[in-house]
Backbone bond lengths (Angstrom), bond angles and torsions (degrees), N, CA, C in turn:
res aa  C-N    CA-C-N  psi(-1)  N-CA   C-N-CA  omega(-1)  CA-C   N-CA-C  phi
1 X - - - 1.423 - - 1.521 107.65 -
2 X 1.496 120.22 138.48 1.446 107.03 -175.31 1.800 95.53 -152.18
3 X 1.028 111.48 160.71 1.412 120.78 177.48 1.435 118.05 -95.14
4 X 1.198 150.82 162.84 0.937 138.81 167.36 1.680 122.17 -157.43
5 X 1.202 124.68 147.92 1.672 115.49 -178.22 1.780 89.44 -161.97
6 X 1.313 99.65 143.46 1.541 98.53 171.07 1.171 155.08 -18.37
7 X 1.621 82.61 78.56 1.362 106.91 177.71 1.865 124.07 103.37
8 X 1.251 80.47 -3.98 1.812 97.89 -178.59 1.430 118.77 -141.23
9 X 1.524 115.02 120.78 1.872 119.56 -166.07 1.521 93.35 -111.87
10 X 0.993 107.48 163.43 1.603 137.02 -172.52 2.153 100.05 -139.96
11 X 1.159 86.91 98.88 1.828 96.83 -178.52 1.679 93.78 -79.47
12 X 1.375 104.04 100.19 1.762 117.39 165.16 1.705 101.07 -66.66
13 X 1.483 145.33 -24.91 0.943 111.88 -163.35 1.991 119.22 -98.39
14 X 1.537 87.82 20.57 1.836 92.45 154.45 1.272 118.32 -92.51
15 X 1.148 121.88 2.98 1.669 132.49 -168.71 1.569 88.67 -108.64
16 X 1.540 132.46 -43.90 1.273 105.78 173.71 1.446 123.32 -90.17
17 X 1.264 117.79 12.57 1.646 131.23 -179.68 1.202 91.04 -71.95
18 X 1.824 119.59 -62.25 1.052 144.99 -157.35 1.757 103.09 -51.80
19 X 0.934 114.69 -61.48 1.611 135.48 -173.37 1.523 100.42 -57.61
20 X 1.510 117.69 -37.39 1.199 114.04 171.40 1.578 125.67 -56.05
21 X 1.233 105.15 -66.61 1.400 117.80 155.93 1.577 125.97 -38.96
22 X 1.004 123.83 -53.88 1.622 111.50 151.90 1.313 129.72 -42.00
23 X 1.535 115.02 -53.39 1.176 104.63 157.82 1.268 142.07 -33.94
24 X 1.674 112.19 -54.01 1.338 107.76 -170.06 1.748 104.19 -90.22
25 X 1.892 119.87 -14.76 1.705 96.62 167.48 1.655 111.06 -86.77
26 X 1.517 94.96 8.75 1.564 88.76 158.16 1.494 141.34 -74.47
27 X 1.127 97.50 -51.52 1.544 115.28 141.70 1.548 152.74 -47.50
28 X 1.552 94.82 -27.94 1.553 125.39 178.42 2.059 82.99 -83.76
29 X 0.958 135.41 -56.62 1.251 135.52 -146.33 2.002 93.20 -94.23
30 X 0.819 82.29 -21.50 2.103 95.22 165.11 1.450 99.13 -53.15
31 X 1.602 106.54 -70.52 1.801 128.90 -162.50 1.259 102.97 -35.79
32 X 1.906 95.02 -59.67 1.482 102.31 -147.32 1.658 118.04 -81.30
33 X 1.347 104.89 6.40 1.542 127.93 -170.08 1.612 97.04 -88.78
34 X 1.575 108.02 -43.06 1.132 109.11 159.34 1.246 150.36 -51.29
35 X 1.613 109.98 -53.98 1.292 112.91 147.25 1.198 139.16 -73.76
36 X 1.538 107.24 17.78 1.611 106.68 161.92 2.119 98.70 89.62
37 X 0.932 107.03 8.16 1.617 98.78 174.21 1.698 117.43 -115.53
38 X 1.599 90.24 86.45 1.370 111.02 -176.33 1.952 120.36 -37.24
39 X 1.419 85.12 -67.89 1.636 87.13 175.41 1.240 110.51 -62.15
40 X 1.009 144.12 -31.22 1.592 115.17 179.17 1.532 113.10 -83.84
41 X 1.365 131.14 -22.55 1.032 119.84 150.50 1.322 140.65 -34.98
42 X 2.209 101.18 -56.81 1.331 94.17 145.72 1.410 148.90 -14.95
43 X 1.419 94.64 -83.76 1.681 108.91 -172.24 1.704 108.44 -62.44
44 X 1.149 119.46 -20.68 1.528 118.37 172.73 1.614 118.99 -86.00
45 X 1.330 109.71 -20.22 1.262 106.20 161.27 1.808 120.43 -90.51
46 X 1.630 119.13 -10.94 1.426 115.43 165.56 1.754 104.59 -70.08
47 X 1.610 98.76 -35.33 1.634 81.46 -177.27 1.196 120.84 -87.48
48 X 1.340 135.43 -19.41 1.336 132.08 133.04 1.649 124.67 -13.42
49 X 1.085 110.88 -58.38 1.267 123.22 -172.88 2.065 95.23 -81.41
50 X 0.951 110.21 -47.23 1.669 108.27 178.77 2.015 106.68 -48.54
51 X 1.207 103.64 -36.45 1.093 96.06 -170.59 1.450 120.48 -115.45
52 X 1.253 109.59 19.01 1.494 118.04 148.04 1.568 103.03 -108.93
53 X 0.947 132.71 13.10 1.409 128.17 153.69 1.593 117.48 -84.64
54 X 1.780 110.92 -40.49 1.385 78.03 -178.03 1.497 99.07 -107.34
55 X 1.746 138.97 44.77 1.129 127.32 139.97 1.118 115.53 -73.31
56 X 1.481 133.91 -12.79 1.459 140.37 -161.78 1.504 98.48 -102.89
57 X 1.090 109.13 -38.04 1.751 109.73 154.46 1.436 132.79 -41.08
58 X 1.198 93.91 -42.16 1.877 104.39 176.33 1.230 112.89 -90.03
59 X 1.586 122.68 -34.21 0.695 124.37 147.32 2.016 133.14 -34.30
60 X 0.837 109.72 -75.56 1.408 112.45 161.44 1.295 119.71 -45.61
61 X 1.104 141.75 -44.07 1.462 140.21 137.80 0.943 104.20 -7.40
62 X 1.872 121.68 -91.88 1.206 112.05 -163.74 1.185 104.16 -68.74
63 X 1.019 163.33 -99.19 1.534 163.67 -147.37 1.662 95.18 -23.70
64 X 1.146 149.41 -15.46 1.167 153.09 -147.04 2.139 104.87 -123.84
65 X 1.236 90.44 -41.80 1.685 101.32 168.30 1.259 103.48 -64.26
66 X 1.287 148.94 -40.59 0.949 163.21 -154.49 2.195 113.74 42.42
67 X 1.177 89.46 52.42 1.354 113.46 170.26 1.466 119.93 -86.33
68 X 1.216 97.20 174.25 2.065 96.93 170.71 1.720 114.19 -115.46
69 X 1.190 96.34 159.21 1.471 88.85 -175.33 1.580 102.39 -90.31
70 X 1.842 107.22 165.21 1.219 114.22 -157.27 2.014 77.71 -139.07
71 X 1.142 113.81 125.06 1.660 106.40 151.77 1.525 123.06 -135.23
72 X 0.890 120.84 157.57 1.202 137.32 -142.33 1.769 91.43 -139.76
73 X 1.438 109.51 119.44 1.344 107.08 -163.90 1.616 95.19 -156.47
């Protein structure tokens, strides 16, 4: 999926890679909360959070080109 406006694209589908990956050290950091293993929970919820930060990055990009989205599915 990519954005595009004259002459300049914004590739949206590292922003949903990104979102992916949060998801699952979101979940990974779910587990380990469960079993009582604090620090790794930790560090899976900073990268959680790392990587819905920079989908929101690309995000803003495109929203910022002020292009339309194009997907390809």
């Amino acid at each position: 999926m990519s954005i595009s406006a004259a002459g300049s694209a914004v590739d949206v589908t590292e922003a949903a890679r990104q979102l992916e990956q949060a998801t699952h050290d979101a979940r990974v950091a779910y587990d380990c909360i469960e079993l009582g293993e604090l620090d790794r929970a930790h560090t899976h919820a900073i990268t959680a959070r790392a990587a819905v930060d920079a989908a929101e990055t690309v995000l803003r990009a495109a929203l910022a080109s002020g292009a339309s989205v194009t997907a390809e599915l």
